[in-house]
C-alpha positions in Angstrom: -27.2 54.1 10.9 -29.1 50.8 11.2 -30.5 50.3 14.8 -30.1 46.9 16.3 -32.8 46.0 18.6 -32.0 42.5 19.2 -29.1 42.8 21.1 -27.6 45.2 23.9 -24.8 47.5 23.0 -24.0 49.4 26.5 -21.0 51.8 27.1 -19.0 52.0 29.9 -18.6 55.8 31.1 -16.7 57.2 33.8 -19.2 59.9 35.9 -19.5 61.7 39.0 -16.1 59.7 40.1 -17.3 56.0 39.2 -17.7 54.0 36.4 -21.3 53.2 35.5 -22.8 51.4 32.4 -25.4 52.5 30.4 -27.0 51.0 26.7 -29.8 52.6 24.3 -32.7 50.5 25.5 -33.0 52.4 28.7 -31.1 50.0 30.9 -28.0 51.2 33.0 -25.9 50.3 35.9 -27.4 51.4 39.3 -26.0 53.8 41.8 -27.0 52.9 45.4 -25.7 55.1 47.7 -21.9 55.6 48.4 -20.9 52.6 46.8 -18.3 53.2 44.2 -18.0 51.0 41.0 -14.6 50.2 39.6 -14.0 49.4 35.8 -13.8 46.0 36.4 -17.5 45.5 37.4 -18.6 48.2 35.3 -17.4 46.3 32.1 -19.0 42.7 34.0 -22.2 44.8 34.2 -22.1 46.1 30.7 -21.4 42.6 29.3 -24.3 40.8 31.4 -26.6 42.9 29.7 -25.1 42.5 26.0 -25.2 39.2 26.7 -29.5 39.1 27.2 -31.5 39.7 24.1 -34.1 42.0 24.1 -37.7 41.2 24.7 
């Protein structure tokens, strides 16, 4: 499988209870404390990183 590192390609995952992001390059949505992430911005998240080309 051919490996595209000039775009993002995160996945949204549901885990310990909250949706969180996270993409091949390293990058992932952040967990700060108690605060629980819906979908909704999970998927936001996931698609302001695809949207940012790698450096």
């Amino acid at each position: 499988m051919h490996r595209d590192i000039a775009h993002h390609h995160p996945r949204v995952l549901r885990r310990w209870g909250e949706w969180v992001w996270v993409c091949e390059c390293g990058g992932a949505s952040h967990r700060v404390g108690t605060t629980h992430v819906g979908w909704r911005a999970a998927v936001v998240g996931a698609l302001a990183h695809s949207a940012s080309l790698a450096a």
